[in-house]
Steps between C-alpha positions, in 0.01 A plus 500: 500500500644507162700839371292702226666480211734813316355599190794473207576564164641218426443299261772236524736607181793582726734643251656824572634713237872586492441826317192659721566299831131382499322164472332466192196318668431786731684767418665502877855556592722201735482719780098565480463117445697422784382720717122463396357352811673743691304803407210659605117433332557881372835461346415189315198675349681811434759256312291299317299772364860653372591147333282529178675831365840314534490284256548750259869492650545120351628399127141399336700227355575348857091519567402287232 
């Protein structure tokens, strides 16, 4: 029986920014990618609901 798959927010633009430490795809850190299939259901929810009000931390110039 196949694994259910891990919701993400990824969106395959793996850049992370030098200045705010975060991907500018998703708006994780290294570490939270990395460890990503490692967490729990509840702390990937509780992180991806956070993910929206960081881009405010990224240069709009590096956005596009």
């Amino acid at each position: 029986m196949p694994s259910p798959s891990i919701a993400t927010p990824c969106v395959k633009v793996c850049v992370v920014d030098a200045e705010s430490g975060l991907c500018l795809g998703c708006f994780r850190t290294l570490r939270e990618i990395a460890g990503w299939t490692a967490f729990t259901e509840e702390e990937r929810a509780r992180l991806m609901a956070e993910l929206p009000s960081r881009r405010a931390r990224i240069a709009p110039e590096k956005l596009g």
